[in-house]
C-alpha positions in Angstrom: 89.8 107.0 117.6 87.0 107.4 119.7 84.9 110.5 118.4 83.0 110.0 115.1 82.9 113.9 114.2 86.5 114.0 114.6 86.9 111.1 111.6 84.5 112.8 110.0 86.3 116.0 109.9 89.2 114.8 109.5 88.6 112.4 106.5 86.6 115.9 105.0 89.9 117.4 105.0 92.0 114.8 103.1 93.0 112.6 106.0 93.2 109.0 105.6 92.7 107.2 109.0 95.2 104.3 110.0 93.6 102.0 112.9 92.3 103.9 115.4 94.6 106.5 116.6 96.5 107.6 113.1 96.2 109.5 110.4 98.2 110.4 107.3 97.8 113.4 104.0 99.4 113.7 101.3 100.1 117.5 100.5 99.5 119.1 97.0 103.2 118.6 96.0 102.9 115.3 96.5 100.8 114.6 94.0 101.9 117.6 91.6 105.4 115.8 92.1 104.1 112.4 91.1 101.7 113.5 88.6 103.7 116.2 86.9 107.2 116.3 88.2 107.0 119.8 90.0 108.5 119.9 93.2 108.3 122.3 96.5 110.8 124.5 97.9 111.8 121.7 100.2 113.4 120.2 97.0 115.3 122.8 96.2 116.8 124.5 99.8 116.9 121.0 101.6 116.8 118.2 99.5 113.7 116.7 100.3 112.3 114.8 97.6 108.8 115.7 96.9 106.9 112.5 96.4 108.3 111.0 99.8 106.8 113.7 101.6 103.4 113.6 103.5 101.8 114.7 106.6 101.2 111.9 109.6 100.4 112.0 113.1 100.9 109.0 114.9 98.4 110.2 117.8 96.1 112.1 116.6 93.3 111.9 119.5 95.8 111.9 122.6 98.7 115.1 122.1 98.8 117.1 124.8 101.1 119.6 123.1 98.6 122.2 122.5 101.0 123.5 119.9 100.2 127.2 118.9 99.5 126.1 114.9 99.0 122.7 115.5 96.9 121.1 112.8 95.1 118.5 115.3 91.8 119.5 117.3 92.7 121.1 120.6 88.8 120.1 122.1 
């Protein structure tokens, strides 16, 4: 990853950066589900377990989505 602000901001918000181009956060059911047991409603309707579940990007400087809700920076 190129940009220092972006690793900054993105670190701010709970990222952790993998190499230069990744980035992965664990969401608050994560850690409720490892810590306490609680799972999300993934758990329930779907069957996802909880603690496996976590938020990654593989690319996060270089999508050229330009999704409508997309998490990433769109600069």
């Amino acid at each position: 990853m190129g940009d220092q602000d972006l690793s900054t901001e993105l670190s701010g918000q709970g990222y952790q950066l993998v190499g230069r181009h990744s980035a992965v956060k664990l969401c608050y059911w994560t850690r409720e589900s490892l810590a306490h047991g609680r799972d999300c409603y993934k758990g329930r309707f779907y069957g996802i377990e909880s603690h496996r579940c976590l938020q990654m990007s593989p690319a996060i400087d270089s999508c050229n989505l330009h999704c409508r809700f997309c998490w990433r920076n769109q600069g």
